[in-house]
C-alpha positions as CSV (number, residue, x, y, z in Angstrom):
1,X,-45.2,37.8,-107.1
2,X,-41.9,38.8,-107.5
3,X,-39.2,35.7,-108.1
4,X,-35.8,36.2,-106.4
5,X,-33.7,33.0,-107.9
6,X,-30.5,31.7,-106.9
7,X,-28.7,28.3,-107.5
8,X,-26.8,26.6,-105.0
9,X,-25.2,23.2,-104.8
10,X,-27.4,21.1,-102.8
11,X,-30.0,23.9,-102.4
12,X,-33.1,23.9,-103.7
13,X,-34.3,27.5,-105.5
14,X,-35.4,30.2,-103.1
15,X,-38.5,31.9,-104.0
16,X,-39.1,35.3,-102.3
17,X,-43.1,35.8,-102.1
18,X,-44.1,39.0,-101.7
19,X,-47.7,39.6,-99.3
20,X,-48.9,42.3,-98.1
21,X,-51.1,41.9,-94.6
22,X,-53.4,44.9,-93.1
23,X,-53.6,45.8,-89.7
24,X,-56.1,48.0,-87.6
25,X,-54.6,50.8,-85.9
26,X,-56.5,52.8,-83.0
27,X,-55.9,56.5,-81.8
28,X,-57.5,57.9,-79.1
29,X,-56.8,61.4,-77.2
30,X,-58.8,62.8,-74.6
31,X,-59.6,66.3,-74.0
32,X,-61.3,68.8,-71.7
33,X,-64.7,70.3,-72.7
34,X,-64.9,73.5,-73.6
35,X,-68.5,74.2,-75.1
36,X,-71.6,72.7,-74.3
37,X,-74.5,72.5,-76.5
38,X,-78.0,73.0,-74.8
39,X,-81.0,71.1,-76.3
40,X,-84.1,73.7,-74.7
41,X,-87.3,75.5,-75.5
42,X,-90.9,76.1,-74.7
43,X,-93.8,74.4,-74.8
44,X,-97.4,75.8,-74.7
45,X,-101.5,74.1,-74.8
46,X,-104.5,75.6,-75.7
47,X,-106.9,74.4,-77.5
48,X,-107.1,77.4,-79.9
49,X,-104.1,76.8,-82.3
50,X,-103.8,79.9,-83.0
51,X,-103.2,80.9,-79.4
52,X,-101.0,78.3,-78.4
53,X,-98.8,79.4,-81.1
54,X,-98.8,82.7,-80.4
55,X,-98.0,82.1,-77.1
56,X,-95.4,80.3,-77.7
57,X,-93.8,82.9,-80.0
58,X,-94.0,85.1,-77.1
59,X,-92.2,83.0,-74.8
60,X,-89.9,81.6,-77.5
61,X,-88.9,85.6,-78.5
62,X,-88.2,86.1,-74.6
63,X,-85.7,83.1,-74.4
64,X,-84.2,85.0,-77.3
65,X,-83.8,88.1,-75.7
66,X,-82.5,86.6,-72.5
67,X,-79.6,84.6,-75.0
68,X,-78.8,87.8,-75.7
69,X,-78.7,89.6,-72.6
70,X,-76.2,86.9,-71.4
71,X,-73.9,87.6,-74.7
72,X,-74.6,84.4,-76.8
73,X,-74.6,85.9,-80.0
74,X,-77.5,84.5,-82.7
75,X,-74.7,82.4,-84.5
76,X,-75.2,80.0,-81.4
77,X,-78.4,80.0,-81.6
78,X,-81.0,77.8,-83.6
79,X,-83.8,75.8,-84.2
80,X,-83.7,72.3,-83.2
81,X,-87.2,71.9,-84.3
82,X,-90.9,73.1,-84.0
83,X,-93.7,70.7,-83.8
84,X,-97.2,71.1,-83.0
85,X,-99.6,67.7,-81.6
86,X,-103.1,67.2,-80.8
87,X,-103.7,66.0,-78.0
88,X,-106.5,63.6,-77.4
89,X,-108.6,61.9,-74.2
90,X,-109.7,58.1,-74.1
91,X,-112.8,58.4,-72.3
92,X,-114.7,54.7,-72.3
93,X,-113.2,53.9,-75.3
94,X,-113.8,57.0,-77.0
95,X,-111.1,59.8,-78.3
96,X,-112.3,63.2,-77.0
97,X,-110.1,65.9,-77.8
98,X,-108.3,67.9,-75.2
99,X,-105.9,70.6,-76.9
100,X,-103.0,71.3,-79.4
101,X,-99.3,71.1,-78.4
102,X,-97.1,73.7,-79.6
103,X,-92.8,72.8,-79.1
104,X,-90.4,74.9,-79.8
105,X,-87.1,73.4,-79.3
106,X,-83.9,75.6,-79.7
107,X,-80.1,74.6,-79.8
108,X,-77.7,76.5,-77.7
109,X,-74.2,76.9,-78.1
110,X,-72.9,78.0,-74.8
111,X,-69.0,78.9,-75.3
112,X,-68.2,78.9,-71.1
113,X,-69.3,75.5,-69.8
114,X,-68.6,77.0,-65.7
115,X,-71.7,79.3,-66.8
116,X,-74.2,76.4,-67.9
117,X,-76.1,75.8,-64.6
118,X,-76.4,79.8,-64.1
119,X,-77.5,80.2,-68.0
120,X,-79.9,77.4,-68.1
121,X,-81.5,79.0,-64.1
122,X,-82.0,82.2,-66.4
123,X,-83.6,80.6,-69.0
124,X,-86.3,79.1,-67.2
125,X,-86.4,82.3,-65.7
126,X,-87.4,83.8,-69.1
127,X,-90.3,80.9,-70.3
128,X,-88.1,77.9,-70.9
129,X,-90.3,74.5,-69.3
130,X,-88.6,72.2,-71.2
131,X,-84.6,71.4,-71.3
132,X,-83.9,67.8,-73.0
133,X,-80.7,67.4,-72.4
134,X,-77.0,69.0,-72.5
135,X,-74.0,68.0,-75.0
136,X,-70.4,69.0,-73.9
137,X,-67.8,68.6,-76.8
138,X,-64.7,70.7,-77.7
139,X,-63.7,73.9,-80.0
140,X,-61.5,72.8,-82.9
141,X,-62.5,69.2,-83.0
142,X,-60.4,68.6,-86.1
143,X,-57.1,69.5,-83.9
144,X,-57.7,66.6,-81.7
145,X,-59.1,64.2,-84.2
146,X,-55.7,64.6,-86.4
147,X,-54.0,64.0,-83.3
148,X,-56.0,61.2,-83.0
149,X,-55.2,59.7,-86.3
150,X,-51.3,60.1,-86.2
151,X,-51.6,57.7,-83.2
152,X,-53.5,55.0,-84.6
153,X,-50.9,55.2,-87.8
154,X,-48.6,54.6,-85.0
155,X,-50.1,52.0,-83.3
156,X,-50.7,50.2,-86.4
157,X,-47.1,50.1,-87.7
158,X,-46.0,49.3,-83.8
159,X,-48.2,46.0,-84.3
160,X,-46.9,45.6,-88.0
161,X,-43.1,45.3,-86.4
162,X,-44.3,42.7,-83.5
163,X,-45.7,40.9,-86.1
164,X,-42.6,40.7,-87.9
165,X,-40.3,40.1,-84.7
166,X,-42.5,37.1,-84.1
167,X,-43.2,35.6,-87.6
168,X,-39.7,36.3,-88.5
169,X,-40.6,38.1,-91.7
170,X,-39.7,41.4,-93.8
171,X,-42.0,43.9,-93.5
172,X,-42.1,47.1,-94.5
173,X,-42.4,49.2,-91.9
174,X,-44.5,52.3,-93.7
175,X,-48.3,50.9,-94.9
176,X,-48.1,51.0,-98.9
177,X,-52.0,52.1,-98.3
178,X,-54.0,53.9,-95.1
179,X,-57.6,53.7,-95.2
180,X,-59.7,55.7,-92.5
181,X,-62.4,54.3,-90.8
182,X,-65.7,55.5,-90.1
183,X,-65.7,56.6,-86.5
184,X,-67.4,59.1,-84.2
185,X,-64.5,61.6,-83.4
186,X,-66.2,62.5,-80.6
187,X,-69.2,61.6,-78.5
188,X,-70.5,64.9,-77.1
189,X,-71.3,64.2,-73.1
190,X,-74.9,63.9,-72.6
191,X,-76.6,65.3,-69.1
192,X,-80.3,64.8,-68.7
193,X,-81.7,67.5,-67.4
194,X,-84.7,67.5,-64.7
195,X,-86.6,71.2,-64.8
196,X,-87.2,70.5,-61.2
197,X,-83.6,70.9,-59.6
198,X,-82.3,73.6,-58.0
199,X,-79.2,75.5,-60.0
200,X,-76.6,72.6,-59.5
201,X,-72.2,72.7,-60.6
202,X,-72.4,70.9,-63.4
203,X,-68.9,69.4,-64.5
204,X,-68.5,67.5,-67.4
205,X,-65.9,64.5,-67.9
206,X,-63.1,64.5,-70.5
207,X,-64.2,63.1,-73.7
208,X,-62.4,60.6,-75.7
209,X,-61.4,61.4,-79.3
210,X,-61.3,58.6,-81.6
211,X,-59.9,58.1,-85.0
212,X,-58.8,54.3,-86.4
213,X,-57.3,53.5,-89.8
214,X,-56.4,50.1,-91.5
215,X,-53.1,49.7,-92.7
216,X,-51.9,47.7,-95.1
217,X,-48.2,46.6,-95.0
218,X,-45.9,44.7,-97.7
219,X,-43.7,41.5,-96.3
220,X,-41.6,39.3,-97.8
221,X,-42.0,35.4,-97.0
222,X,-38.8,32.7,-98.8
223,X,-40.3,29.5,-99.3
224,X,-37.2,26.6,-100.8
């Protein structure tokens, strides 16, 4: 507390408090898509292991190759995840079994998001019987999220001087302290896909770029 004193005939002592208050500030900035990122692969049964896997390597190499063909170099490509099941029957109660379930599920990185319908047509093409589900985000994420953040600075200090016009308080207009919140910068655009469908325009929405802080401003209160 700092003590501002003063003595005044017929005036009691004036005792400058200081306080500090902290404020939420929220930033958002939207932006176009300019990458999706394809959730795809193969799947394959048999109830020799050793065949379902290799026929799934097969198909798995051909997806690959067709990537490749269409200029999406192996940086972009990777593996979401390989899983193999047994599969079983309930016949009157009973668990009979019917075959093992090889997955091979591979993340794509497809840089032209006009191309993704044509892509994902060629891919099926090549062995793909299985596409979960499509992410659109943006190149350079950090460039929007900063962007982001500067606004919700702003917005906080814009509610930090309402809040002074309407207490009728001193406050310091730049936060002493800004603490970042946790917050998704972005949430990629998810698009179920259905393997059924003819080749369709797909056009993904802007996205929304988030970023929030908490500000924490010094103000001066007189109490006599």
């Amino acid at each position: 507390m700092m003590n501002c004193d003063f003595y005044n005939p017929g005036m009691a002592y004036c005792h400058m408090k200081k306080r500090v208050m902290k404020i939420r500030g929220l930033g958002i900035v939207k932006a176009q898509p300019n990458i999706a990122i394809v959730s795809l692969g193969v799947i394959t049964e048999n109830k020799n292991l050793e065949i379902a896997q290799t026929e799934n390597a097969k198909k798995s190499i051909a997806v690959i190759n067709g990537l490749k063909t269409m200029e999406i170099p192996n940086s972009d490509i990777s593996t979401g995840s390989y899983v193999i099941e047994l599969q079983y029957d309930y016949v009157e109660g009973k668990q009979i079994f019917r075959n093992y379930k090889v997955t091979n599920i591979l993340n794509v990185t497809i840089r032209d998001v006009d191309k993704v319908g044509e892509i994902i047509d060629s891919l099926v093409r090549n062995g793909v019987n299985v596409v979960n589900d499509i992410k659109f985000t943006v190149d350079n994420m950090s460039i929007y999220y900063n962007k982001a953040l500067n606004l919700a600075v702003k917005d906080a200090m814009r509610k930090a001087v309402e809040i002074w016009n309407t207490l009728k308080v001193n406050v310091n207009k730049v936060p002493s302290s800004i603490v970042e919140e946790n917050c998704n910068e972005a949430m990629p655009q998810p698009i179920m896909m259905k393997m059924y469908a003819a080749t369709t325009p797909i056009m993904p929405e802007e996205i929304k770029i988030t970023a929030k802080i908490e500000g924490t401003f010094n103000y001066n209160s007189y109490k006599y």
